[in-house]
N, C-alpha and C positions, 0 to 999 in steps of 0.2 A: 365501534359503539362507545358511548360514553356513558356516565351517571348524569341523570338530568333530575331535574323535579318537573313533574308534569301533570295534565290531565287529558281524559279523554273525553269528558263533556261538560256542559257548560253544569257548574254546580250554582245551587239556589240558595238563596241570602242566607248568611250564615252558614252554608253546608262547603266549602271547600276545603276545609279539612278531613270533612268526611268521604269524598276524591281524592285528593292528591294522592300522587304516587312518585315514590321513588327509586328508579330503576333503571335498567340499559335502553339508551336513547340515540336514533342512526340520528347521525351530525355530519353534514357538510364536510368532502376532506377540502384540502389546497384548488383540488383539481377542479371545483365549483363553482370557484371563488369568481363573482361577476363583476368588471366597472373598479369602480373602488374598494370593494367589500373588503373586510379584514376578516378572519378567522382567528380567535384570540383564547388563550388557552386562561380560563378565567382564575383567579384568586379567591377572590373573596366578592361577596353580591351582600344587598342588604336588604330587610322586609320593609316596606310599605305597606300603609294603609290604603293606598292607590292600587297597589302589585292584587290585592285582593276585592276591591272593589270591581276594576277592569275584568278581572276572569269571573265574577259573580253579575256580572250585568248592569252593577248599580254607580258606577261612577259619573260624577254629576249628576245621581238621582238618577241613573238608566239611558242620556242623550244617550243619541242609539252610535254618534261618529265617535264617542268616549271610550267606547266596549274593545278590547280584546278581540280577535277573531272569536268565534263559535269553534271551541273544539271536537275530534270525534277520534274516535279506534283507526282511523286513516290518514286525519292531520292532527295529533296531539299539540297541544301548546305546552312552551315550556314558560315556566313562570318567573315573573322579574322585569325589572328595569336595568336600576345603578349597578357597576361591578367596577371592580382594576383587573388585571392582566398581563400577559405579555402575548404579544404580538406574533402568533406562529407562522401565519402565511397573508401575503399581499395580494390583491386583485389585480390586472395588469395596468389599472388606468390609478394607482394607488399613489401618492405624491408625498406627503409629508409623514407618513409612517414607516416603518421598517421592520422585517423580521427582527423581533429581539424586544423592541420597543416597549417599554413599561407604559399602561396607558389607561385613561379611567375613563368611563364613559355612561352612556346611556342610550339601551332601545328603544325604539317608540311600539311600547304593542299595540296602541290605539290610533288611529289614523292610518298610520305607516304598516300595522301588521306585523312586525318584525315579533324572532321569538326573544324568549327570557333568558337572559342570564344565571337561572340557579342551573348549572349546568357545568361541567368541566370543561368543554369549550362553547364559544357562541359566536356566530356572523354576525357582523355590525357593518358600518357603514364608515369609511372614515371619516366625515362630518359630525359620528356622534360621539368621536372619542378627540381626550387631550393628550398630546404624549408626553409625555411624564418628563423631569430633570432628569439629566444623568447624573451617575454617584456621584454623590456628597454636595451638589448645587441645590442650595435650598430654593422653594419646601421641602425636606425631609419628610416623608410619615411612612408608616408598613404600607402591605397593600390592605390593610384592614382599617388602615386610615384611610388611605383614600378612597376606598370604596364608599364610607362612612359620609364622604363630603361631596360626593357627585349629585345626589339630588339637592339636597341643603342646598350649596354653592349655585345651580341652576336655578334653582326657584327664589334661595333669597336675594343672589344679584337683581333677576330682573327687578324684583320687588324695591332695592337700592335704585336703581337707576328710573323707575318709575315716581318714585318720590323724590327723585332729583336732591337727594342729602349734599351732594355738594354741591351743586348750585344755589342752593339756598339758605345762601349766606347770612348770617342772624346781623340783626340792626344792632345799631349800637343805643345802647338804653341806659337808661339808669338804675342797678338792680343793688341787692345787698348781698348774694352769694356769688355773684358771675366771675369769672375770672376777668382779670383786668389786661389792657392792652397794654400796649408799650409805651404810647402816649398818658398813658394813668385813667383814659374811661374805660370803661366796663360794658363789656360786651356778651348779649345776652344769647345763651346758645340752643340751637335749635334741639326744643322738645319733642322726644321721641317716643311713643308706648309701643310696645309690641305685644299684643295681646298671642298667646300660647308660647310662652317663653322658654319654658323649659322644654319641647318638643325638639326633634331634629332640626328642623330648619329655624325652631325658632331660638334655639344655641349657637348656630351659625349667625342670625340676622343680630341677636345681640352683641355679641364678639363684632362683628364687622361695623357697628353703630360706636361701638363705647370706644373702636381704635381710633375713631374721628377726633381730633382736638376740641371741634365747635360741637359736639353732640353731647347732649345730654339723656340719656335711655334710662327708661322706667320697664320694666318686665313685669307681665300680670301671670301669674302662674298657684297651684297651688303652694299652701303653707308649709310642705316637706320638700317642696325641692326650692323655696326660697334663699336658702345658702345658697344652693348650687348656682343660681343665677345671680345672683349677686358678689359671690366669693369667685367663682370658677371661671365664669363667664362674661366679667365687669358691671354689671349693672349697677348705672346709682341709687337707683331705688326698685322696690320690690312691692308689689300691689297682691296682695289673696286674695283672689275673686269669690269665696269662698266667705269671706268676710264682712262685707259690703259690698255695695255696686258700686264701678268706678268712680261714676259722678262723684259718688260720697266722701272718697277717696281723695275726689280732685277739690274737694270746697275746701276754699281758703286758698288755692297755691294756684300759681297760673296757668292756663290752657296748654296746650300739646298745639306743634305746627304738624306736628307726622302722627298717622294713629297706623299701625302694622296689625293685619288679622290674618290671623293662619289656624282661627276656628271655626268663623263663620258665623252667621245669626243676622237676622234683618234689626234685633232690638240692639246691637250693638252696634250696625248705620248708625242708627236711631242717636242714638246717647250719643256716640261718636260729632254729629254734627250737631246737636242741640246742646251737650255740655263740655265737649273735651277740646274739642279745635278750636282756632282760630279763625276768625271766619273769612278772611279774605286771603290769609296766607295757608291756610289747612288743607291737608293732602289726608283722604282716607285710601289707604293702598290696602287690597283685600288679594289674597291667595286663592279661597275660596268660596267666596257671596254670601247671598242673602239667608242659605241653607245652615245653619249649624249643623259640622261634623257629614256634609254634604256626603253621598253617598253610601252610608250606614242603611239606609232604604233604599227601595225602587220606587220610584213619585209618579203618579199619572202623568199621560200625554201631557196635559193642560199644565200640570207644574211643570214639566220640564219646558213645555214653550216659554214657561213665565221665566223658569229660569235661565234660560238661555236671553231670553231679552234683558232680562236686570243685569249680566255681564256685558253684555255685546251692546246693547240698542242703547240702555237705561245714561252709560257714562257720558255717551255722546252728546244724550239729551242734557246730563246735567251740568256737563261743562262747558258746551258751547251755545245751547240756548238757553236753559234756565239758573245760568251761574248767579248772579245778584248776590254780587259779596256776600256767598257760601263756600264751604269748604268743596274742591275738587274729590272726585271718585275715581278709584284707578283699580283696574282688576287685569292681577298681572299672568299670563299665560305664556309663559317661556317658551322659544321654538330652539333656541341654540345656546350651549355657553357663551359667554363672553367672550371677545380675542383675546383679553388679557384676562383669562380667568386664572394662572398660575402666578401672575405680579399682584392682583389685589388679592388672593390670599397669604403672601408672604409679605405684602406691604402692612395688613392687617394684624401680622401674628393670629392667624386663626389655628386652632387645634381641634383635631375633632374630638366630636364627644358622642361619645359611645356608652348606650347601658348595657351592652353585654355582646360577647361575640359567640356562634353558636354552632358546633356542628353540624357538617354538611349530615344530617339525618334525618328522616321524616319526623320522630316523634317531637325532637328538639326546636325545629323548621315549627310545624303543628303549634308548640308551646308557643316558639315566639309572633306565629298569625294572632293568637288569642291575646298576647296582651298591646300589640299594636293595636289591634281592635280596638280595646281599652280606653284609648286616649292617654295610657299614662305612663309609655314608657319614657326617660330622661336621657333624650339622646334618641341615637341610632341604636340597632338592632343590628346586627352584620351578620351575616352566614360567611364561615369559614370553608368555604368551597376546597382550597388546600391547605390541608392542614396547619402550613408554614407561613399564612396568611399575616402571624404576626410578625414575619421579620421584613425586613428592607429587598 
């Protein structure tokens, strides 16, 4: 038996706190282990606002293939995605892993089924894990860093590679702050916003923007954690939505070729393509759609058809038939890391960034569901699943 965080039925919007349990949980030994599987003795696991959504029914507004299994007193679910570890036992068809192996990863509870990681051990799949540098080959971090950077790193790469940041090599212009080339013009660099800056992933996508040479990153976040993104995390500039609306923000200074949303809202499409882009070079890449803070409800059949067409059906429509020198739509839904998801973050200098690390305990667990909820934690959220989470 292990300590898991779990549940035994499905809890109602807002009530999974008022479920969850923390307790002895039968785990898969070696001798189980199917195909690939790994069984991995976890470290450290972090909260999402996804990890709670999924077990409450309402992710993406309730799509029913988003959901968590339906838990019960016969199949508990344990909860979680991201986690580090080390690698206790191999499946017989296992390849690039190894007992011992430090390794970060991700379950899928939605589609795939698989359980969570708040757990002292958890079955994963080798495909959903990275194995880790051996001692002293950078990246260096605890396993409370890497824990910290497995969803970040998953969701904001694709969101990188879908705005094709470096393929989209800025023209050479005539500007008055640009940096200048070698030849003596001046070269204008690709505008960047990321709207929920200060957020997990949206610390990760900044960091990975501003180690660009040719990028220039604007972070919209609020007004207290504006150092953070700016000092901590490189941003050139810093936008309080809280202040004005962007537009207002952006009169007088020139358009954005990339707009990053990891909050959501149809009004900020809206502005996004009417004031902020470019219009024939403009990329709106969105994590989330048309829904602000998607999943905080359950939305009728009807919306969730809508929205499921406005990710899926809507980009198709607006990039290959109704494009007419407009800004591109991109809605990015990660299936895998990256292969080189350990070189661009050491190419990057990325660090995580963490608002707090939290014992493996219900009440503390509990504490940090409610202010993910929030919207306003700065950073990651990590559960110290072993204690020793903070060392290497």
């Amino acid at each position: 038996m292990i300590k898991a965080t779990f549940l035994t039925e499905r809890p109602g919007v807002g009530r999974i706190t008022d479920l969850l349990q923390v307790g002895e949980f039968a785990c898969p030994g070696a001798g189980d282990l199917r195909g690939n599987e790994l069984l991995v003795d976890v470290k450290a696991s972090c909260v999402n606002v996804d990890d709670v959504h999924m077990q409450e029914g309402t992710a993406c507004g309730g799509v029913p293939f988003m959901q968590a299994p339906s838990p019960s007193a016969k199949s508990p679910r344990v909860v979680g995605c991201d986690f580090s570890g080390v690698v206790a036992a191999v499946g017989a068809k296992a390849k690039k892993a190894k007992v011992g192996d430090k390794v970060v990863g991700i379950n899928m509870q939605a589609i795939v089924g698989q359980q969570g990681p708040w757990a002292e051990r958890v079955v994963t799949k080798e495909a959903n894990v990275v194995v880790l540098p051996e001692e002293g080959r950078p990246p260096v971090f605890t396993f409370a860093g890497w824990a910290s950077l497995a969803m970040p790193a998953f969701v904001a790469e694709a969101m990188y590679d879908d705005a094709d940041v470096d393929g989209g090599a800025p023209e050479v212009v005539g500007s008055d702050d640009d940096d200048d080339d070698d030849d003596g013009r001046e070269t204008e660099k690709l505008r960047c916003l990321v709207v929920g800056a200060s957020g997990g992933i949206g610390s990760y996508l900044v960091q990975r923007l501003a180690a660009h040479p040719r990028v220039h990153v604007t972070g919209v976040c609020s007004a207290k954690n504006a150092a953070y993104v700016r000092e901590e995390l490189g941003a050139d500039e810093v936008y309080d939505y809280a202040e004005r609306s962007l537009a207002e923000h952006l009169r007088g200074r020139r358009k954005f070729h990339r707009v990053f949303d990891l909050v959501g809202g149809y009004d900020l499409e809206l502005e996004a393509v009417e004031s902020l882009l470019h219009e024939k070079s403009g990329r709106f890449v969105t994590a989330v759609g048309p829904v602000r803070y998607i999943g905080d409800d359950k939305m009728s059949a009807w919306e969730q058809a809508k929205y499921v067409g406005s990710i899926f059906v809507w980009p198709f429509l607006r990039n290959r038939v109704f494009q007419r020198n407009r800004p591109s739509y991109h809605f990015s839904g990660p299936l895998s890391f990256p292969p080189d998801f350990l070189e661009r973050i050491a190419k990057s200098n990325i660090k995580p960034a963490i608002d707090r690390v939290v014992p493996f305990e219900k009440e503390s667990i509990c504490e940090a569901i409610q202010l993910v909820k929030s919207h306003r934690a700065k950073g990651r959220i990590v559960i110290a699943v072993d204690p020793d989470s903070n060392q290497h």
